[in-house]
FIDRENTOR-395137 format. One record per residue: residue number from 1; residue in one letter; chain; z, y, x of N, C-alpha, C in turn. Coordinates in pm, whole numbers, always signed. Atoms other than C-alpha are relative to their C-alpha. Layout:
<site NUM,a,A,<Z,Y,X>,<Z,Y,X>,<Z,Y,X>>
...
//
This chain:
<site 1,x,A,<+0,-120,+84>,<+0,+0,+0>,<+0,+125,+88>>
<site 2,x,A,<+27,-158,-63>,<-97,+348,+102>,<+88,+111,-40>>
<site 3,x,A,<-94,-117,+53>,<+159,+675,+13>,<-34,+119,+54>>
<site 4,x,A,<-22,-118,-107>,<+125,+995,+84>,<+119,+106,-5>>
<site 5,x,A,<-117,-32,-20>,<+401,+1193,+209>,<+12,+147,-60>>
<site 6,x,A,<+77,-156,+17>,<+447,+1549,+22>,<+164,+48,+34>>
<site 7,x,A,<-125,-84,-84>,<+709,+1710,+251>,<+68,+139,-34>>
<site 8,x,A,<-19,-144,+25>,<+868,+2021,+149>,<+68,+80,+58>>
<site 9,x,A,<+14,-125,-59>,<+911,+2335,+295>,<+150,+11,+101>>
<site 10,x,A,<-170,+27,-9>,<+1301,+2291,+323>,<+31,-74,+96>>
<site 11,x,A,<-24,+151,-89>,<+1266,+1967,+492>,<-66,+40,+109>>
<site 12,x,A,<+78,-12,-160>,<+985,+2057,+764>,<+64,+70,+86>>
<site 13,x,A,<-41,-86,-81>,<+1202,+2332,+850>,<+141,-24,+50>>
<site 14,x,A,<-145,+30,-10>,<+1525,+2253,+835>,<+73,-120,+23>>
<site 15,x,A,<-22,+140,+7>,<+1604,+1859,+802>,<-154,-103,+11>>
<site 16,x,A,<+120,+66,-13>,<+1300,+1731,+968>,<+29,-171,+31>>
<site 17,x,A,<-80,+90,-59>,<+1527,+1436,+1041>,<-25,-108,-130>>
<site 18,x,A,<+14,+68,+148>,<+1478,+1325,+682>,<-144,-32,-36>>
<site 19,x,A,<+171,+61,-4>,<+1090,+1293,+681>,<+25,-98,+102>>
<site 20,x,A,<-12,+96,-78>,<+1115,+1080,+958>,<+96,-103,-38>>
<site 21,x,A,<-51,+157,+87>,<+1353,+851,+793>,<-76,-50,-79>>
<site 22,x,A,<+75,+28,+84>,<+1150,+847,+517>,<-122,-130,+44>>
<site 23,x,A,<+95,+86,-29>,<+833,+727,+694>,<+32,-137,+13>>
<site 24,x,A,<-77,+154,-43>,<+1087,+445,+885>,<-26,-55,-53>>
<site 25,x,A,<-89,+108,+155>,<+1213,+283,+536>,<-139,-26,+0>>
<site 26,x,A,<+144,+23,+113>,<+840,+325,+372>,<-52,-109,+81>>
<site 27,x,A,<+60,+115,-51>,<+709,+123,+688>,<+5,-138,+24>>
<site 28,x,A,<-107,+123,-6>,<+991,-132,+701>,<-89,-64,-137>>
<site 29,x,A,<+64,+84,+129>,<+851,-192,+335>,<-123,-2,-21>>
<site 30,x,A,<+153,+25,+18>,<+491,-224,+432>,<-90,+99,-59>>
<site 31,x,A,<+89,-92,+50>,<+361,+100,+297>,<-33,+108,+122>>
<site 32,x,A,<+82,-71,-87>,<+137,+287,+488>,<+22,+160,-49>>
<site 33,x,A,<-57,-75,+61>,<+257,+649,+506>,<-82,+141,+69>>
<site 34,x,A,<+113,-102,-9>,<-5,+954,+486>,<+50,+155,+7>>
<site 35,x,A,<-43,-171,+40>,<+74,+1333,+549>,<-91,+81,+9>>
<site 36,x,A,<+84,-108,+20>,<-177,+1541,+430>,<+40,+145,+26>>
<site 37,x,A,<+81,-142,-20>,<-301,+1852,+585>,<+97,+115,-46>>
<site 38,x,A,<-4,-117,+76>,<-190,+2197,+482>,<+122,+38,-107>>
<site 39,x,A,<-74,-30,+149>,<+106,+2161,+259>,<+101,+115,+26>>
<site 40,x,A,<-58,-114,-20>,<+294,+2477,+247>,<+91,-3,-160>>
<site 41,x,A,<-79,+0,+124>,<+555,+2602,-80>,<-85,-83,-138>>
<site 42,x,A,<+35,+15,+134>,<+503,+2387,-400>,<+6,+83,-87>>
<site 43,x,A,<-12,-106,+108>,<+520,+2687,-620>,<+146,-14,-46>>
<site 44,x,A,<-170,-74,+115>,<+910,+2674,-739>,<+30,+80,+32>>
<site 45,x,A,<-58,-136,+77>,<+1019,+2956,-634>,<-59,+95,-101>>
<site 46,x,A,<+76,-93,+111>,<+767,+3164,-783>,<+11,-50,-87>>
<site 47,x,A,<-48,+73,+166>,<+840,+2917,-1101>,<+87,+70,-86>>
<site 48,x,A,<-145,-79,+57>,<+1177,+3037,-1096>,<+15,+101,-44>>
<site 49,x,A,<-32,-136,+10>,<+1159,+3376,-1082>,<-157,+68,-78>>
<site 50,x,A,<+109,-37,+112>,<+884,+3401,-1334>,<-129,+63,+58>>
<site 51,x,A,<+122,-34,-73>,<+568,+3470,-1115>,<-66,-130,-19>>
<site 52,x,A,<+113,+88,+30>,<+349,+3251,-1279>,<-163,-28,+34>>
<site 53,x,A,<+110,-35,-38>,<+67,+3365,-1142>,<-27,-58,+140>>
<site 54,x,A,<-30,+63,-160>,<+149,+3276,-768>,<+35,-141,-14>>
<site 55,x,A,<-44,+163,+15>,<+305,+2954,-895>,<-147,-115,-42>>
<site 56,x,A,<+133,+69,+9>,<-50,+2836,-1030>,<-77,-9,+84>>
<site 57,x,A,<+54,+32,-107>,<-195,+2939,-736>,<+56,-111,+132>>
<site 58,x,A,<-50,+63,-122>,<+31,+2717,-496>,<-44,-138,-91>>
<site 59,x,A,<-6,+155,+128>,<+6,+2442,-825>,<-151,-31,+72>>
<site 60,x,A,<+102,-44,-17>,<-358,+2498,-729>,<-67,-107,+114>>
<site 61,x,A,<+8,+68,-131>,<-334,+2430,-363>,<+27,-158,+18>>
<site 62,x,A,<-43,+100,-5>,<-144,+2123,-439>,<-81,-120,-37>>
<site 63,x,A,<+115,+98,+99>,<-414,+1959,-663>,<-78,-20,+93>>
<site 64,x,A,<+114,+59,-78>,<-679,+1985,-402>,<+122,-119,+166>>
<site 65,x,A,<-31,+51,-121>,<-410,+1857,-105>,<+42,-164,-29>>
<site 66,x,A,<-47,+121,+41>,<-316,+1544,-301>,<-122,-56,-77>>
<site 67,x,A,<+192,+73,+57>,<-669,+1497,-456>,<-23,-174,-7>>
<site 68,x,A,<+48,+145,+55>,<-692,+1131,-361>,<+112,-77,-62>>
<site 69,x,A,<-99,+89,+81>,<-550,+900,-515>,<+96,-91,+25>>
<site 70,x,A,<-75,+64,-70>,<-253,+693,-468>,<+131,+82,-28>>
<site 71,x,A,<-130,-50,+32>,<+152,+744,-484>,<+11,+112,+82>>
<site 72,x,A,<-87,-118,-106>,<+310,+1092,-369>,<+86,-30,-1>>
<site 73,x,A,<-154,+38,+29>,<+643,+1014,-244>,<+69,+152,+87>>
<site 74,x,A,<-40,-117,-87>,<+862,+1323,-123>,<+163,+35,-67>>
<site 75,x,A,<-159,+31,+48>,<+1257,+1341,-76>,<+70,+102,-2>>
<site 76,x,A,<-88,-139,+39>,<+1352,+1620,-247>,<-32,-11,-194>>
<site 77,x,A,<-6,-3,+135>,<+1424,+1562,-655>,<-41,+154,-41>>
<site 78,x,A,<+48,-115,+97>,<+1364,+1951,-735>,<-167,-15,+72>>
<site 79,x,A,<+165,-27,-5>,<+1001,+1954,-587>,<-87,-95,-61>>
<site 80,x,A,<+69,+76,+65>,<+923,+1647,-716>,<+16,+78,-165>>
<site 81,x,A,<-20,-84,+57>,<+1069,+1814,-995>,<-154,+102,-75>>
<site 82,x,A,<+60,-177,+35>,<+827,+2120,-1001>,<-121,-59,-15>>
<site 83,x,A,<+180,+77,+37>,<+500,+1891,-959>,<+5,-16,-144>>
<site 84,x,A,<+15,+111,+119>,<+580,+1705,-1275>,<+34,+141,-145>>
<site 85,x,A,<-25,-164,+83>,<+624,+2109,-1429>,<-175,+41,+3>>
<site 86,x,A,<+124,-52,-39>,<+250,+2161,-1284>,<-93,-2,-172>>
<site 87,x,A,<+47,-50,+164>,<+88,+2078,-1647>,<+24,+111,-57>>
<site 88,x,A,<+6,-110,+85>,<+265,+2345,-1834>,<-72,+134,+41>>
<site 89,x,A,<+49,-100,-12>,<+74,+2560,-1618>,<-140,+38,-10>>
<site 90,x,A,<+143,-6,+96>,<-255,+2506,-1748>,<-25,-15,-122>>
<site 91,x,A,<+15,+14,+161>,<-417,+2518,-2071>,<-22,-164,-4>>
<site 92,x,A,<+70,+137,+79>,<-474,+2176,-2266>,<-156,-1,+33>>
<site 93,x,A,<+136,+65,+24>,<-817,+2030,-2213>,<-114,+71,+106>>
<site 94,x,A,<+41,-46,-119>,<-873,+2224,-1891>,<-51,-99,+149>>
<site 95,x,A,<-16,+38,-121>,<-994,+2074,-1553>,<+152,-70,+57>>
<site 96,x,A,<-148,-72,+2>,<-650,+2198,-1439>,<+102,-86,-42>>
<site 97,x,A,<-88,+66,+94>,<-466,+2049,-1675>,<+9,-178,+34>>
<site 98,x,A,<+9,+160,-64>,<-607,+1675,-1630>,<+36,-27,+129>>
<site 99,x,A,<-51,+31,-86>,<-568,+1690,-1285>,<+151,+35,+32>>
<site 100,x,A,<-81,-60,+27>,<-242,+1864,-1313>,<+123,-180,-37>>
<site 101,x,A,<-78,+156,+84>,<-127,+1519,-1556>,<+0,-120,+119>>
<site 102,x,A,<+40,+116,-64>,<-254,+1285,-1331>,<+140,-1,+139>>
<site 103,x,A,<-131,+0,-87>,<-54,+1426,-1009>,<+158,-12,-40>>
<site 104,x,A,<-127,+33,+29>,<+240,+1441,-1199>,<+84,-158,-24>>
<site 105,x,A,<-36,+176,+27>,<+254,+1055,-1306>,<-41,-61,+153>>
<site 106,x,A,<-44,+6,-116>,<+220,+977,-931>,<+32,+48,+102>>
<site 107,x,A,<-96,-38,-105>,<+457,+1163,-794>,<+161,-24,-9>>
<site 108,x,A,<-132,+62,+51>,<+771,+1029,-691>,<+126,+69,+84>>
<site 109,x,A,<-126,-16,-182>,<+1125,+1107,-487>,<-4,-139,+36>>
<site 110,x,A,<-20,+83,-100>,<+1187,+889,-269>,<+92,-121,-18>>
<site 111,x,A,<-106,+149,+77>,<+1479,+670,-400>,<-22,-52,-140>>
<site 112,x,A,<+79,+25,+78>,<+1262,+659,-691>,<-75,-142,+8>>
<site 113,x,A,<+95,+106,-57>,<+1015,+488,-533>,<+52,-135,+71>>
<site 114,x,A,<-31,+144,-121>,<+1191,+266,-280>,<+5,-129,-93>>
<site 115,x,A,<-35,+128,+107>,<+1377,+70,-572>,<-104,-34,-95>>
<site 116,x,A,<+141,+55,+76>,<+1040,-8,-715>,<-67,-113,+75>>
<site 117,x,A,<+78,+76,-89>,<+906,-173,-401>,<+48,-108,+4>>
<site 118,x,A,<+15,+117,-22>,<+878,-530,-365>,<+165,-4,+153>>
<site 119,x,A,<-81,+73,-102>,<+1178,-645,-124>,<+101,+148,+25>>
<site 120,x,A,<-97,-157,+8>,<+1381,-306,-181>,<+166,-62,-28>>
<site 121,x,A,<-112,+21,+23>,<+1645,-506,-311>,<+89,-73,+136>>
<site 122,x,A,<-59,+50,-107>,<+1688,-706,+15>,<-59,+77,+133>>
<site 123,x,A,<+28,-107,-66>,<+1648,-420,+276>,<+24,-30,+117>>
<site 124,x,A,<-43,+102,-149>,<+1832,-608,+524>,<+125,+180,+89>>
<site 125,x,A,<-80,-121,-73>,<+2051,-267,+639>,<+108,+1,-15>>
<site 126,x,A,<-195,+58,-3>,<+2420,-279,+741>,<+23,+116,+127>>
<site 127,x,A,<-39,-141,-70>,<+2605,+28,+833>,<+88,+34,-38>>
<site 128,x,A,<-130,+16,+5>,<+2967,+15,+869>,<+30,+190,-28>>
<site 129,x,A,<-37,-131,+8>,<+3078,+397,+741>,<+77,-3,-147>>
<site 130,x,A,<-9,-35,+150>,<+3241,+573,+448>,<-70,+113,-42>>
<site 131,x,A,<+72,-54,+57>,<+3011,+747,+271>,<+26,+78,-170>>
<site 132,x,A,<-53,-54,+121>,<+3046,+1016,-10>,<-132,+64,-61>>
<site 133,x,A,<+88,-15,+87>,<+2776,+1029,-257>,<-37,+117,-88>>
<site 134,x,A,<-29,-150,+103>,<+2711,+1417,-425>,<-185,-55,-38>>
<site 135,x,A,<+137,+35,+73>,<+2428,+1327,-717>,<-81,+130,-57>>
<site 136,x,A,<+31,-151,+13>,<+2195,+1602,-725>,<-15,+42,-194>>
<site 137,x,A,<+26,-2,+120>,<+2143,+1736,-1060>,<-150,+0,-55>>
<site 138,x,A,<+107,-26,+1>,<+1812,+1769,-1032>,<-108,-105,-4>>
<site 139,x,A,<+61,+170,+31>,<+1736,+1390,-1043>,<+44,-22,-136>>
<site 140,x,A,<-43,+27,+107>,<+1925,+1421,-1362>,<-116,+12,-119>>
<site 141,x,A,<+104,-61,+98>,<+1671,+1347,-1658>,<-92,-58,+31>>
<site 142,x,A,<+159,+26,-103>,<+1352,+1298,-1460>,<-81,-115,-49>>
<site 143,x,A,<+45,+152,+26>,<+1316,+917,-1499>,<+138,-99,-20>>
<site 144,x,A,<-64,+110,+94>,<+1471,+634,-1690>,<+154,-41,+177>>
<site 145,x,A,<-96,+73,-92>,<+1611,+507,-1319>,<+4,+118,+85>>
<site 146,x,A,<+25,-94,-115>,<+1580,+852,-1075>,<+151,+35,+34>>
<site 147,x,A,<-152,+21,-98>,<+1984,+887,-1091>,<+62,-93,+39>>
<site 148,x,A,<-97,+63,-29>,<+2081,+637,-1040>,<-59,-127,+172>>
<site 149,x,A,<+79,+87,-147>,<+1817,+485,-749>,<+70,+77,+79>>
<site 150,x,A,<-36,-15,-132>,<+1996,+634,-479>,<+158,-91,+8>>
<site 151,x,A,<-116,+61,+33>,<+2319,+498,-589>,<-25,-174,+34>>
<site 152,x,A,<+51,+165,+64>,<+2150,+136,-630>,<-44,+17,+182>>
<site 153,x,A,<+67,+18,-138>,<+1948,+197,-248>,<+174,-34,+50>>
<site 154,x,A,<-100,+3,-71>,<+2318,+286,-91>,<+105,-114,+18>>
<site 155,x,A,<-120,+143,+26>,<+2523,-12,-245>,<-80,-107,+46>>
<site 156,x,A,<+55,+55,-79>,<+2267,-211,-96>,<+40,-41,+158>>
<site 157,x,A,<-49,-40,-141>,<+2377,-76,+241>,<+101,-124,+78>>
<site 158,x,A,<-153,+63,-10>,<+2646,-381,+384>,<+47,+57,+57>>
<site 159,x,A,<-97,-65,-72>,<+2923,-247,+544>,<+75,+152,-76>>
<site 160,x,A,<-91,-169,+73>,<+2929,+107,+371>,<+55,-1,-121>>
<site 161,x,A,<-82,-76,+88>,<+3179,+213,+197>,<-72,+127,-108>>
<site 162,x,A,<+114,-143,+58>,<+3023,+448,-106>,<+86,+15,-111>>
<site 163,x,A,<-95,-52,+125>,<+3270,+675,-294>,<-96,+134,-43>>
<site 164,x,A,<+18,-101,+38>,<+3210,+983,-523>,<+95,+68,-23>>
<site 165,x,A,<-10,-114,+37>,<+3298,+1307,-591>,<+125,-20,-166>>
<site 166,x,A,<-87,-3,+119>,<+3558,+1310,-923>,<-131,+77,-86>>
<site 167,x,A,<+107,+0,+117>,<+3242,+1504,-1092>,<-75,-21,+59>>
<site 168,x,A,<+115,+11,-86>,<+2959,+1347,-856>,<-132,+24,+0>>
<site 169,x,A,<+131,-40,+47>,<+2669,+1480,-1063>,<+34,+191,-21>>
<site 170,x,A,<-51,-159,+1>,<+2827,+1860,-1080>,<-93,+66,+101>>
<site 171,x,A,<+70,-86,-94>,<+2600,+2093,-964>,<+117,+43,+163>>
<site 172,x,A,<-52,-37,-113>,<+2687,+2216,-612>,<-8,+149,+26>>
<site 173,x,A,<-23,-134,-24>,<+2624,+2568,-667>,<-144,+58,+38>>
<site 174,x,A,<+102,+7,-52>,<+2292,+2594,-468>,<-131,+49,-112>>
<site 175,x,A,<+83,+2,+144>,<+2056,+2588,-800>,<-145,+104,+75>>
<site 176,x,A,<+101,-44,-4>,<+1770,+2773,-581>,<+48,+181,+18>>
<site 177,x,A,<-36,-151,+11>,<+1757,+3164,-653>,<+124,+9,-47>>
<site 178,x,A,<-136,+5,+95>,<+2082,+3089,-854>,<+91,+59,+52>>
<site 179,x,A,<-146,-50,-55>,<+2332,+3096,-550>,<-39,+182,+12>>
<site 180,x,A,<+37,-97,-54>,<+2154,+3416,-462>,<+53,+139,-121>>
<site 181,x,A,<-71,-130,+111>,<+2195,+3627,-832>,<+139,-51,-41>>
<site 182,x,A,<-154,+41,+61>,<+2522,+3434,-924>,<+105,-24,+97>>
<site 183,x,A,<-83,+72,-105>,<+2697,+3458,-576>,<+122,-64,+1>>
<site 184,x,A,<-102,+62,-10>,<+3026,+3410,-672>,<+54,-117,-74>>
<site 185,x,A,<-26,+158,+101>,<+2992,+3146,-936>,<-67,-112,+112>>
<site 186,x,A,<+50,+82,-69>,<+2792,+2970,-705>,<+107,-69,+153>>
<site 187,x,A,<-94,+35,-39>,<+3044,+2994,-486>,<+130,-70,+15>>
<site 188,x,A,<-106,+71,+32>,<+3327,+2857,-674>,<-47,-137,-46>>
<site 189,x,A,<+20,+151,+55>,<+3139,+2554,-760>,<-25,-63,+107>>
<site 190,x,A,<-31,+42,-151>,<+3097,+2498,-383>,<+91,-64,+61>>
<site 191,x,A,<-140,-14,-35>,<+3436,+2532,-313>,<+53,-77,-104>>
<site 192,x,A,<-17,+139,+49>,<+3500,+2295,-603>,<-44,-166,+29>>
<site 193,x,A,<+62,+100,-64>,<+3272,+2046,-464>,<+68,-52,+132>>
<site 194,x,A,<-99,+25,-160>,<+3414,+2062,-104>,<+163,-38,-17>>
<site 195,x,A,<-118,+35,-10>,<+3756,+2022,-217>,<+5,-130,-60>>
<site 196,x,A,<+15,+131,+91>,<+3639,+1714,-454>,<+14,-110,+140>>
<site 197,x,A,<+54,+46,-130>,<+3457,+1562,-120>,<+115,-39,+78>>
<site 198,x,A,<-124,+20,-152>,<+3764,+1603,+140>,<+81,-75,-59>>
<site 199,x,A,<-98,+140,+26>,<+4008,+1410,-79>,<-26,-93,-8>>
<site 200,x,A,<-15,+216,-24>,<+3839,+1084,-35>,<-27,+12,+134>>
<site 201,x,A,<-6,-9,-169>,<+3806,+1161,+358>,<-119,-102,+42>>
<site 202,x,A,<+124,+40,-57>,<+3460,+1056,+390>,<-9,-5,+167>>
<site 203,x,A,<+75,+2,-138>,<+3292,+990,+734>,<-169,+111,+5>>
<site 204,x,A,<+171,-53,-39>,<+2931,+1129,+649>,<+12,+24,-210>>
<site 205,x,A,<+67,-35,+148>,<+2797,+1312,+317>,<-105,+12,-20>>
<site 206,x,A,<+138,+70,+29>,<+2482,+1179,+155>,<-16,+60,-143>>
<site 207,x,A,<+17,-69,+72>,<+2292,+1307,-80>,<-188,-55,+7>>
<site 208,x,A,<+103,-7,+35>,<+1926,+1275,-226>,<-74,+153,-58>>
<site 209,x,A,<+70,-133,-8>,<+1830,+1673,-230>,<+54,+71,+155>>
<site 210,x,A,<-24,-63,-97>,<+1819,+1813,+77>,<+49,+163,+12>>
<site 211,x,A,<-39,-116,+61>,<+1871,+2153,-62>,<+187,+16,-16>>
<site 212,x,A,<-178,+32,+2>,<+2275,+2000,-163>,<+36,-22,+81>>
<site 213,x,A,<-90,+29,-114>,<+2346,+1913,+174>,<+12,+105,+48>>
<site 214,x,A,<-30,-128,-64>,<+2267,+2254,+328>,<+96,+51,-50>>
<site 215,x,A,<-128,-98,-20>,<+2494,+2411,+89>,<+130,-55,-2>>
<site 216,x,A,<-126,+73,+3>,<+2759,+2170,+61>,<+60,+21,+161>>
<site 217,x,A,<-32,-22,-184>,<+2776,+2122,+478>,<+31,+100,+46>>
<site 218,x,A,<-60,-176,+1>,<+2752,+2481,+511>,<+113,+112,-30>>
<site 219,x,A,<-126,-33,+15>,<+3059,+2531,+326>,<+99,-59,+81>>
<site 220,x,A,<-124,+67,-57>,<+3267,+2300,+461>,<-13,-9,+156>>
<site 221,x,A,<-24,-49,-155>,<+3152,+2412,+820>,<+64,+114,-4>>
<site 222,x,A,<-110,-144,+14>,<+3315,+2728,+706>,<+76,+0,-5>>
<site 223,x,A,<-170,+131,+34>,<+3606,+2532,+615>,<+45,-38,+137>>
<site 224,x,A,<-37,+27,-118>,<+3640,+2448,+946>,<-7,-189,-24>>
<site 225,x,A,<+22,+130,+14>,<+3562,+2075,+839>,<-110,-57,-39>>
<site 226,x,A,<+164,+57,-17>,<+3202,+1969,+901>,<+10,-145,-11>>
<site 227,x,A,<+16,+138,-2>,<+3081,+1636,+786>,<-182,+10,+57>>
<site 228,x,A,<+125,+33,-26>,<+2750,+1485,+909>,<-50,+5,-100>>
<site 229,x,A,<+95,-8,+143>,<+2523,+1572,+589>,<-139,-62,+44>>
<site 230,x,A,<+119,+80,-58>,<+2234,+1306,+597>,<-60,-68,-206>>
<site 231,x,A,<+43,+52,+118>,<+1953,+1234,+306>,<-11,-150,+27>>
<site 232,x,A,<-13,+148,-8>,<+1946,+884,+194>,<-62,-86,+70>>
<site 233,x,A,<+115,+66,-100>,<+1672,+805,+379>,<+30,-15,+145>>
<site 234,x,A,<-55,+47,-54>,<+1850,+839,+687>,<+102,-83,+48>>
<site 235,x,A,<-50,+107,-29>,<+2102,+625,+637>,<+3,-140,-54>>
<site 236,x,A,<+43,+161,+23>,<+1888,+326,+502>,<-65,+2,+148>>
<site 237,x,A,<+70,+24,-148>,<+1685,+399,+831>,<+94,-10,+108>>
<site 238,x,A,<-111,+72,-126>,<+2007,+364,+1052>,<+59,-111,-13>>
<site 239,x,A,<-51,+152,+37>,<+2116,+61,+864>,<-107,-41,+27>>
<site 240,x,A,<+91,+62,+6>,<+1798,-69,+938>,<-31,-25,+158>>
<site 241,x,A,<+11,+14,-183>,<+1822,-8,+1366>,<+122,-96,+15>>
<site 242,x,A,<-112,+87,-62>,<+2153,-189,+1351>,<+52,+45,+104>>
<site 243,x,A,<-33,-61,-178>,<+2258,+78,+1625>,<+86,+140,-2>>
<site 244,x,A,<-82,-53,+56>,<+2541,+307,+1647>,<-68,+164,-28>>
<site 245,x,A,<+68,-74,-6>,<+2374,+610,+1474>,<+77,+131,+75>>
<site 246,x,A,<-50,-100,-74>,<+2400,+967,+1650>,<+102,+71,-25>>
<site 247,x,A,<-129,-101,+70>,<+2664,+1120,+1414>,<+133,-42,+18>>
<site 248,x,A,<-81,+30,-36>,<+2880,+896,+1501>,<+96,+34,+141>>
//
């Protein structure tokens, strides 16, 4: 099987550590893993902040960069997210529109996808840690199984330990432009989060939006108590070296 990889903006720049897991896992499970050309912002912010106009044009870009055919997989729940938004931004019975439908029904996140694949259930990865699970909200909804596949990849894991959060689907505050106009609410739901987190005295905090780890980690480096923040994909790909990973 062929995939292609649709990386986002967040990730290339910031947690490039997490594409490269990605590929790992996908190859471990025999899928051949494609990164097309050119990909730059999927249109959410401009979504968000009501620039519809710019958002069709990036929707735009996206249609021709994913053109052929075959699964998009990409490990970030809000961008996958925003693809599967790309319809409402054409008319009905448009060009646009059809292709628009089409990308949306194969595009996936990433812990989406895995637990679909043939031999996903026996992964073979063992990775002695405790691990604290923050469920983005943004997988919430999506698909029948999208919250709960990362949950299902991790318990897979032998060895790790995998607790949550007392509300483990609670937003984290982050929400995009959100923290930005709502600083201090965004704030206190941070700072609710981080205090949730530290009372089960995790080793490493995991997460399936890369977006929730920046701000979660970010707080609690402010805190003066930094955890290793790693998407799921890296730690099926370190259970999968059998080797003591670097965070350790």
């Amino acid at each position: 099987m062929r995939a292609h990889l649709f990386i986002p903006c967040l990730v290339e720049d910031c947690h490039p550590e997490a594409a490269e897991a990605v590929v790992e896992v996908l190859e471990h499970l025999n899928v051949e893993a494609h990164h097309p050309a050119g990909q730059t912002c999927c249109g959410q912010l401009a979504y968000k902040t009501g620039d519809l106009k710019n958002a069709r044009v990036l929707a735009r870009r996206y249609l021709d960069i994913f053109a052929e055919p075959g699964p998009v997989v990409c490990p970030s729940g809000s961008c996958v997210k925003m693809v599967r938004t790309y319809p409402e931004l054409f008319a009905p019975g448009t060009s646009e529109h059809a292709r628009a439908l089409d990308l949306a029904a194969r595009t996936f996140e990433f812990c989406e996808f895995v637990v679909g694949l043939p031999g996903a259930d026996k992964l073979g990865a063992h990775l002695k840690t405790r691990a604290c699970y923050h469920g983005s909200c943004q997988l919430q909804g999506q698909t029948q199984n999208g919250a709960e596949a990362p949950r299902t990849l991790l318990r897979a894991v032998r060895g790790l330990t995998l607790v949550e959060a007392e509300r483990a689907d609670r937003c984290c505050g982050f929400g995009g432009i959100f923290s930005l106009q709502f600083t201090s609410v965004s704030e206190a739901l941070v700072e609710d989060k981080c205090r949730e987190i530290l009372a089960l005295e995790p080793e490493i905090l995991v997460s399936a939006e890369p977006s929730c780890l920046m701000n979660i980690s970010g707080h609690l480096a402010r805190l003066g108590k930094p955890l290793p923040a790693l998407h799921v994909a890296q730690v099926l790909a370190a259970g999968l070296k059998k080797e003591t990973p670097p965070w350790k």
